[in-house]
C-alpha positions as CSV (number, residue, x, y, z in Angstrom):
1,X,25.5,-2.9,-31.5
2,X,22.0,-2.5,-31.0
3,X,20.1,-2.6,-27.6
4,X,17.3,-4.4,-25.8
5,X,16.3,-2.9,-22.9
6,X,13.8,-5.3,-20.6
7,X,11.9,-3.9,-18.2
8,X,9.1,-5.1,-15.2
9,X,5.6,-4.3,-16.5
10,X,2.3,-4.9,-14.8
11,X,-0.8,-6.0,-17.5
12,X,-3.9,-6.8,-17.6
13,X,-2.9,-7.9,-13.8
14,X,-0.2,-9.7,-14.5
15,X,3.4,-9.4,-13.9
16,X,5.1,-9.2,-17.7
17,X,8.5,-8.5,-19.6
18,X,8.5,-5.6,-21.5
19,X,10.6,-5.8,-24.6
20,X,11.7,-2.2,-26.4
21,X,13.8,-2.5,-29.4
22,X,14.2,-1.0,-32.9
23,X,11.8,-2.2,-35.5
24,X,13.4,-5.8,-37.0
25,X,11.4,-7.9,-38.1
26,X,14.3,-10.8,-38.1
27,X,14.6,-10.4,-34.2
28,X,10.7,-10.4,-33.8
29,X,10.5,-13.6,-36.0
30,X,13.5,-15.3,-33.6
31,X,11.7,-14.4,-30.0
32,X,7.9,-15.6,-31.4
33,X,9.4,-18.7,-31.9
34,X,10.4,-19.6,-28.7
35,X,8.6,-16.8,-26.3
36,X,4.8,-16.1,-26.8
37,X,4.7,-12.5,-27.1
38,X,2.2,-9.7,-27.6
39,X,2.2,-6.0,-28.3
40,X,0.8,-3.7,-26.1
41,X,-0.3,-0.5,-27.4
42,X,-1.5,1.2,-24.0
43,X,2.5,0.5,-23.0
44,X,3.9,1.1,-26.6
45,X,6.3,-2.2,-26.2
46,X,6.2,-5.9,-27.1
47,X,6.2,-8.5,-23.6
48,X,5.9,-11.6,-22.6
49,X,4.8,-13.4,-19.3
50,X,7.3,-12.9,-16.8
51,X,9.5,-16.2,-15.8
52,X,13.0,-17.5,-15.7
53,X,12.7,-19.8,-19.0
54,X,11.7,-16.6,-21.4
55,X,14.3,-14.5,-19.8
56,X,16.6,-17.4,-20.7
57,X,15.1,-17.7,-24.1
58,X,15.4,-13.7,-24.5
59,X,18.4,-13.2,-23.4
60,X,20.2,-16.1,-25.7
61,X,18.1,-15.1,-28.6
62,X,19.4,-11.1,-28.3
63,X,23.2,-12.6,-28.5
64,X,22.8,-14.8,-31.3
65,X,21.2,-11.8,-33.0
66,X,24.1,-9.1,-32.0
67,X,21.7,-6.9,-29.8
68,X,23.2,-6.2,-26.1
69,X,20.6,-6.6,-23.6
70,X,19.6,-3.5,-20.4
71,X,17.8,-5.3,-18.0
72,X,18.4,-3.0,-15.3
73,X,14.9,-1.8,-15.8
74,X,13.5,-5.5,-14.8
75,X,15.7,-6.4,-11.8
76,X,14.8,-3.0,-10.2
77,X,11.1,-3.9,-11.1
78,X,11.3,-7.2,-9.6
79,X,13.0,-6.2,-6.4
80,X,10.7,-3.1,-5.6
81,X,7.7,-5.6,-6.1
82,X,6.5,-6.7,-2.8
83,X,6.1,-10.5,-3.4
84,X,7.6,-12.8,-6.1
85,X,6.1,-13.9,-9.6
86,X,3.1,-16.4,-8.8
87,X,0.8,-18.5,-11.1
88,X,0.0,-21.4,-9.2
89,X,-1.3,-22.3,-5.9
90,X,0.8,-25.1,-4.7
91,X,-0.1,-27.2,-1.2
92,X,3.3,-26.5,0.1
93,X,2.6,-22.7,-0.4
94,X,-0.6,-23.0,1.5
95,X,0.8,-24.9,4.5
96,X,2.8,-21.9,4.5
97,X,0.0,-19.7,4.8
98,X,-2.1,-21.6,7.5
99,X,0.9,-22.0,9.7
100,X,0.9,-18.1,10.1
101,X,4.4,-17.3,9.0
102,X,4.3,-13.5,8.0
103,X,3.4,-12.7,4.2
104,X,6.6,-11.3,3.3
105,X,8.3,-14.8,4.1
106,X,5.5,-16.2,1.3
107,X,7.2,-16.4,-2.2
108,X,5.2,-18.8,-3.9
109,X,1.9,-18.3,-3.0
110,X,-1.0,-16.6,-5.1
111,X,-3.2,-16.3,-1.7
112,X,-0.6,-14.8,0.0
113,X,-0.3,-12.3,-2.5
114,X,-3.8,-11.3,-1.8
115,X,-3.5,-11.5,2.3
116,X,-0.9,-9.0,1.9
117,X,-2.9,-6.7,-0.3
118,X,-4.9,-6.6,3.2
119,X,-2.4,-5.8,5.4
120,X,-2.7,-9.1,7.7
121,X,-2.2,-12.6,8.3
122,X,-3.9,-15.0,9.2
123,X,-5.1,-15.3,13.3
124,X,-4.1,-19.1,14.7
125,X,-7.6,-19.8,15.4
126,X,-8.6,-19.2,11.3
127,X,-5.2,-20.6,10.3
128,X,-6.8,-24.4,11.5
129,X,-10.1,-23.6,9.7
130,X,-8.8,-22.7,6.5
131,X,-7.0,-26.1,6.9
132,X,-10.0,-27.6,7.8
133,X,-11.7,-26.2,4.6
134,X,-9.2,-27.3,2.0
135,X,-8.9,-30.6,3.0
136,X,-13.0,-30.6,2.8
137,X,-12.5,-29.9,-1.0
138,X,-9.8,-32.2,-1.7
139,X,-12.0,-35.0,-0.1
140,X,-14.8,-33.7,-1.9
141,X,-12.5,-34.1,-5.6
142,X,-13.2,-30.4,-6.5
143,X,-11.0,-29.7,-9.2
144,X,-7.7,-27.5,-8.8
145,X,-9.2,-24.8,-10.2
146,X,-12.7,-24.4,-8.1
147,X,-10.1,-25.7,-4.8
148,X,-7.7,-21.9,-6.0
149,X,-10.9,-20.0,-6.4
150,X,-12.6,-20.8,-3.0
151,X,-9.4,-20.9,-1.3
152,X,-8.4,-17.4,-2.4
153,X,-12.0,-16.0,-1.3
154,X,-11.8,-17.7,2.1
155,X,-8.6,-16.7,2.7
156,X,-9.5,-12.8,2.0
157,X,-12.1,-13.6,4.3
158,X,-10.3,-14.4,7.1
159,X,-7.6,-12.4,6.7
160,X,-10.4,-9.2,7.4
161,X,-11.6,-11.3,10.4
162,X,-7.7,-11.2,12.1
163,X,-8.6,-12.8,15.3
164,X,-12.4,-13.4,15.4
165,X,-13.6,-17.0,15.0
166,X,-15.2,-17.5,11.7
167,X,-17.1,-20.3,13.0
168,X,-18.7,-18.2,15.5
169,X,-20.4,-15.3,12.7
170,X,-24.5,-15.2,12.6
171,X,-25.6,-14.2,9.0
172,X,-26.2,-10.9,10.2
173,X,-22.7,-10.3,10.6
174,X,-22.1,-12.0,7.1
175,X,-24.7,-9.8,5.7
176,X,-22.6,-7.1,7.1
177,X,-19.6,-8.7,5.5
178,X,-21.1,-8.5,1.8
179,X,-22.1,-5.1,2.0
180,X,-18.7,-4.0,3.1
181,X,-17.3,-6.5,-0.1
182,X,-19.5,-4.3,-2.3
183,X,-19.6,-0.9,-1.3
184,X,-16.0,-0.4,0.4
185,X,-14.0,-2.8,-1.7
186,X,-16.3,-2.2,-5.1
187,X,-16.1,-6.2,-5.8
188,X,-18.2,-6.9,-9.4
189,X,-21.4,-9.1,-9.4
190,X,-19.0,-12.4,-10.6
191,X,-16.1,-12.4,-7.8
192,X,-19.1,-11.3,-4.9
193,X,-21.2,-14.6,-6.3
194,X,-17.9,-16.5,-6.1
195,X,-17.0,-15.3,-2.6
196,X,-20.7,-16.1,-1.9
197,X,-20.0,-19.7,-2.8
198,X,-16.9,-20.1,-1.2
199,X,-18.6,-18.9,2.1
200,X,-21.3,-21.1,1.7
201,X,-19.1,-24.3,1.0
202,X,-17.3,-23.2,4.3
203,X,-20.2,-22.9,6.7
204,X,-22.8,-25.5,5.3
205,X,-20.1,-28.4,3.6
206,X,-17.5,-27.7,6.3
207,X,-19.0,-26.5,9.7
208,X,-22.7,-28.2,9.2
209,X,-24.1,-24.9,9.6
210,X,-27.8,-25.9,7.2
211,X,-29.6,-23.1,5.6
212,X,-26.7,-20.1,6.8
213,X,-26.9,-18.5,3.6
214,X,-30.9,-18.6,3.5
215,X,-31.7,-15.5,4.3
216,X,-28.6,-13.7,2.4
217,X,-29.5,-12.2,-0.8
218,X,-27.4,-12.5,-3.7
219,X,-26.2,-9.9,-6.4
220,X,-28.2,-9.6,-9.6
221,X,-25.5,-10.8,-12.5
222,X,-25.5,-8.9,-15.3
223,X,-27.4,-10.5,-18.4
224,X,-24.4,-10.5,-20.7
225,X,-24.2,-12.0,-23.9
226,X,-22.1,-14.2,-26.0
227,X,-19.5,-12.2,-28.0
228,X,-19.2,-14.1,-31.5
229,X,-16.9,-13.4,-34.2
230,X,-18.3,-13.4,-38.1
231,X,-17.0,-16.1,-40.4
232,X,-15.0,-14.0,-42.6
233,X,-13.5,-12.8,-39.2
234,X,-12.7,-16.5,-38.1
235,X,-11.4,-16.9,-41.7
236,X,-9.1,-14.3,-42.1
237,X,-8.0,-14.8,-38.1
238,X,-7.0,-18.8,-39.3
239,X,-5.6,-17.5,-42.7
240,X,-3.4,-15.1,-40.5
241,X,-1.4,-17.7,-38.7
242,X,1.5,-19.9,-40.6
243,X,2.8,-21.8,-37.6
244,X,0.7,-25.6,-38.4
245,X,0.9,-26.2,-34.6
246,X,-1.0,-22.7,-33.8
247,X,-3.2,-23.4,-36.7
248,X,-4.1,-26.8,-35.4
249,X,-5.3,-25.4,-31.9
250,X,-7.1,-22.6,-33.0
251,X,-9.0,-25.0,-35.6
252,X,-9.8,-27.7,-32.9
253,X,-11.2,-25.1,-30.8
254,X,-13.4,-23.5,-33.2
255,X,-14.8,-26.8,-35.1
256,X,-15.4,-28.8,-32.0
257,X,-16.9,-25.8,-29.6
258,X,-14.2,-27.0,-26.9
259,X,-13.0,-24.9,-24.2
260,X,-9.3,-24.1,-24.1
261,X,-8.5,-25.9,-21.2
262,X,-10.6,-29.1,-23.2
263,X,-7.9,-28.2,-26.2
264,X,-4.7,-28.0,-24.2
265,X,-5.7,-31.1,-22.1
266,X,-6.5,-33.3,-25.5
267,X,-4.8,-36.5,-25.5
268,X,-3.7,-38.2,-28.6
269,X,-5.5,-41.8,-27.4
270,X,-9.1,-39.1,-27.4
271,X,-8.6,-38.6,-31.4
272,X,-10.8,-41.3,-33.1
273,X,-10.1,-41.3,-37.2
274,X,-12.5,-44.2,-37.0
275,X,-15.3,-42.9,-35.9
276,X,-14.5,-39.3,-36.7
277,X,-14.9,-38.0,-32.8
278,X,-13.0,-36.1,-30.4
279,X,-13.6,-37.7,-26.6
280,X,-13.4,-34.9,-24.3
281,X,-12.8,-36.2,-20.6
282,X,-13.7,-35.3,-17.5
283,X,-14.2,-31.5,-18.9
284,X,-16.1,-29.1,-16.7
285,X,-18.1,-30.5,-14.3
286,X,-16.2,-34.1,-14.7
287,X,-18.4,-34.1,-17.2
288,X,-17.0,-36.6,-20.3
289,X,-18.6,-36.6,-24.0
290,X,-17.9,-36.9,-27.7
291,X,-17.7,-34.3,-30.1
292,X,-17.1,-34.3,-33.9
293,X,-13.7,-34.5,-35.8
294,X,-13.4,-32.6,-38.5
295,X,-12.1,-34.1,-41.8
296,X,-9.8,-30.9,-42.3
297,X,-9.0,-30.9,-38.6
298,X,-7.8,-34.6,-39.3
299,X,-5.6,-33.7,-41.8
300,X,-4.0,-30.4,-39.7
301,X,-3.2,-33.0,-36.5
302,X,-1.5,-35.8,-38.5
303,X,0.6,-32.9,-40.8
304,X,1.3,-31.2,-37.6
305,X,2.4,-34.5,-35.7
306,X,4.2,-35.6,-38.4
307,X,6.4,-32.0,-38.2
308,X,6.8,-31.6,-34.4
309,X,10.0,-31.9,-32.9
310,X,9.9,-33.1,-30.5
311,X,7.2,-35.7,-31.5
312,X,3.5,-35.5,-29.1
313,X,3.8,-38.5,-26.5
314,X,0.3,-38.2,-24.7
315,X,-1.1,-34.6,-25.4
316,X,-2.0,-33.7,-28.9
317,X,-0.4,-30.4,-28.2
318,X,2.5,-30.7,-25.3
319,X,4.4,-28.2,-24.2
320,X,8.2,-28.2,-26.3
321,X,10.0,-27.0,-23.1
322,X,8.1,-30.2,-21.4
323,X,7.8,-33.6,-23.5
324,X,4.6,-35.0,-22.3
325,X,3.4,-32.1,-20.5
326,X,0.5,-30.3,-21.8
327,X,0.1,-26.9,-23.8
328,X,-0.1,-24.1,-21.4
329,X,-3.7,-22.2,-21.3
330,X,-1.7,-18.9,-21.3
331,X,0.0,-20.1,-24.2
332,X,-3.0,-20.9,-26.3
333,X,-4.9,-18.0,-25.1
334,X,-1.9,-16.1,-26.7
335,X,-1.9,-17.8,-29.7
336,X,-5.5,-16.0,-31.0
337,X,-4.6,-13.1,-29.4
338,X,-1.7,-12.5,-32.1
339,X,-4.1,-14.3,-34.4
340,X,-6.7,-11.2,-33.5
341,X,-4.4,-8.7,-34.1
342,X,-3.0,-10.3,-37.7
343,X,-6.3,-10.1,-39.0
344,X,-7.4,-6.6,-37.9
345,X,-10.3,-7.7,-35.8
346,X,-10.7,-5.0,-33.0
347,X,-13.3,-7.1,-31.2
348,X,-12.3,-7.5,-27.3
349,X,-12.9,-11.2,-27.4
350,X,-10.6,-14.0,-26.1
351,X,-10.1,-17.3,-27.5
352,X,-13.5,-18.6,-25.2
353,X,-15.2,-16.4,-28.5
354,X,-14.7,-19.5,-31.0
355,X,-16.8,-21.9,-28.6
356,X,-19.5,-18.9,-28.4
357,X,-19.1,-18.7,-32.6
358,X,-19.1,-21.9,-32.8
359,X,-22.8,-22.6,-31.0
360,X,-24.4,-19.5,-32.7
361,X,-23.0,-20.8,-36.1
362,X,-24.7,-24.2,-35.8
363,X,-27.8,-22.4,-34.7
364,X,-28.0,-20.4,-37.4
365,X,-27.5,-23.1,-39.7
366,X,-30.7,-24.9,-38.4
367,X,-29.4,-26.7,-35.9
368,X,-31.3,-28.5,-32.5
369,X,-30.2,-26.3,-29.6
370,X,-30.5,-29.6,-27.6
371,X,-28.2,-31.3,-29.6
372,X,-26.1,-28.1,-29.6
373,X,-26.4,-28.2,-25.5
374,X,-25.0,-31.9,-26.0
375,X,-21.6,-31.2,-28.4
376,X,-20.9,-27.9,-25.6
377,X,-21.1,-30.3,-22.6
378,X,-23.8,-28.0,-20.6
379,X,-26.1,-29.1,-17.7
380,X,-28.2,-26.9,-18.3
381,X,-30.1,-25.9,-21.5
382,X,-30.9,-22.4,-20.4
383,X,-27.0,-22.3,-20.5
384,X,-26.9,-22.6,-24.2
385,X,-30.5,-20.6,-24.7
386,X,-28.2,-17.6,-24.2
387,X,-27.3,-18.2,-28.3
388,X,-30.7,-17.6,-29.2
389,X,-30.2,-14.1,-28.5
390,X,-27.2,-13.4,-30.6
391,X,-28.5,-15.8,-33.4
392,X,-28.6,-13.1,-36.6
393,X,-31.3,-14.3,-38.5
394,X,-33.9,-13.4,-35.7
395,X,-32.4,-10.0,-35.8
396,X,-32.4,-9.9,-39.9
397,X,-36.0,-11.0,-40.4
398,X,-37.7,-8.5,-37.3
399,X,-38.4,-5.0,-40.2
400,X,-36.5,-2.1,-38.7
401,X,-38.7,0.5,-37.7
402,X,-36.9,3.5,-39.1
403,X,-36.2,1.6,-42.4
404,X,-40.3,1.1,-42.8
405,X,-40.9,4.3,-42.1
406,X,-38.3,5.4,-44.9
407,X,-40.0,3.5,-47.6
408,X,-43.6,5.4,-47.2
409,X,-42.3,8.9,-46.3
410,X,-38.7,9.2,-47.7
411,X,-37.4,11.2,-44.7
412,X,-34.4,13.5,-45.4
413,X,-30.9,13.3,-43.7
């Protein structure tokens, strides 16, 4: 009988299954269609995220296939790590946190995991703010994901401050703060502006403090641009993938510029076959608008819903474990990252690449930016100028130096 051995792997920052088996194809083809897996060629091994319903899903999958199953490897990894699996911040997990119970009592909380990275808890007098500043963003209808963010950073913060009042710092001793952020604890540019933010919510939204951040400089961000994949690379990356479902997400993303949380968190009630348009709600920003359907788009959904068993109640894509819940963002984001691999491209791009393809292809097709700025839902249109910079045809038309110089004195090499 042949073996698979699962084992606790941490990647890419995340706490994973790592699969190890002989080559069989058969097997392979049974786990991808119920557990999203990827191959890791740093680790040499096929894993998956780690959670109770893929180790379920693995574990029947190896009988029905005659393979016996070591996971000795994985409950010795789980038990030596020092807090649980964690993906969401949940309320109840916070109350935890602000009622100072010790870290290693905290199973379910993401913050916690990072309090503990520090060594400390949380002082009595810092537990009440950090209460005080999450019920400020709830009131203020921030969305869960910007209420995770600022709530991790805050909580890093006060966990450094142990039993010093953060409501009584001067910004000379916050100045002092963000050095120590970047010189001891090497944060990047992004998570020091992001701490920045949470800070400021804290002691201008929250405390009442005006102008506190005035005279504290920010980091310079790096001017990074775009990453955008060629059309025979988004061709042969959608040619690559045979599952209509997988097909159908990777196509929405790519011909309507959406984000993938905008993809996952598509209703069926937001497809118009009328008017040919997409409504995208409260995206980013709680910002709504309308996109364009695509006629081939059109025709994946309604082959696709006609197929899926179970059949899409509210989400255009729900999760199968979940009727009526939607697509996970993990799940999609795995979805083109098997898609990358199939078709050999050896960009390091995530799926967010076929919204960044997807505005430098209208551009270089003669399209408005401002109308581009429009159908990608920004604020700002020196958000989309970005695309003018990775727009190829400027590049094409400016002569190459070295090439001119070629044509008059046919250098040798």
């Amino acid at each position: 009988m042949r073996t698979l051995t699962c084992k606790f792997l941490i990647h890419r920052g995340k706490e994973n299954i790592a699969l190890h088996f002989d080559v069989d194809s058969v097997f392979l083809g049974c786990l991808r269609k119920f557990v999203f897996i990827s191959w890791s060629k740093k680790n040499k091994c096929w894993y998956c995220d780690c959670n109770k319903s893929n180790f379920e899903h693995i574990k029947r999958i190896a009988v029905e296939n005659n393979y016996s199953i070591d996971y000795s490897g994985l409950r010795s990894g789980l038990q030596s790590r020092p807090v649980a699996a964690i993906e969401n911040l949940s309320n109840a997990s916070l109350v935890t946190v602000v009622k100072n119970k010790p870290v290693t009592d905290v199973k379910k909380s993401y913050a916690a995991k990072n309090i503990n990275n520090t060594g400390r808890v949380l002082s009595k007098v810092n537990a009440g703010e950090m209460e005080r500043f999450t019920r400020h963003l709830v009131l203020k209808a921030y969305s869960g994901s910007t209420i995770r963010t600022y709530t991790n950073e805050l909580l890093q913060f006060l966990a450094i401050l142990q039993n010093t009042p953060a409501y009584d710092l001067d910004s000379n001793r916050m100045k002092d703060y963000l050095r120590y952020c970047h010189q001891t604890l090497h944060l990047s540019e992004a998570t020091l502006h992001s701490r920045i933010n949470a800070l400021k919510f804290y002691y201008e939204q929250v405390l009442g403090k005006e102008k506190f951040f005035w005279e504290i400089p920010r980091p310079k961000k790096p001017e990074q641009l775009p990453k955008v994949l060629g059309e025979n690379e988004i061709r042969r990356m959608f040619n690559s993938i045979t599952n209509i479902k997988h097909k159908a997400i990777l196509f929405c993303a790519y011909s309507a510029g959406l984000r993938v949380s905008e993809v996952v968190n598509l209703k069926i009630s937001d497809v118009d076959s009328d008017r040919m348009q997409l409504f995208i709600e409260k995206a980013k920003g709680k910002k709504d608008r309308y996109v364009g359907l695509s006629i081939l788009l059109l025709d994946v959904l309604r082959a696709y819903i006609k197929k899926a068993v179970p059949r899409p109640r509210v989400y255009v894509f729900e999760n199968p474990m979940n009727p009526g819940q939607a697509y996970s963002i993990r799940s999609a984001q795995k979805i083109f990252e098997q898609a990358k691999d199939r078709a050999f491209v050896n960009k390091d791009i995530g799926i967010h690449s076929l919204r960044h393809s997807f505005a430098t292809h209208l551009l270089e097709k003669g399209i408005d930016l401002k109308y581009i700025k429009e159908l990608l839902g920004h604020f700002n249109i020196k958000t989309t100028e970005r695309y003018l910079h990775v727009k190829r045809e400027t590049l094409v038309n400016i002569p190459n130096l070295l090439d001119e110089l070629n044509k008059t004195t046919n250098l040798e090499w």
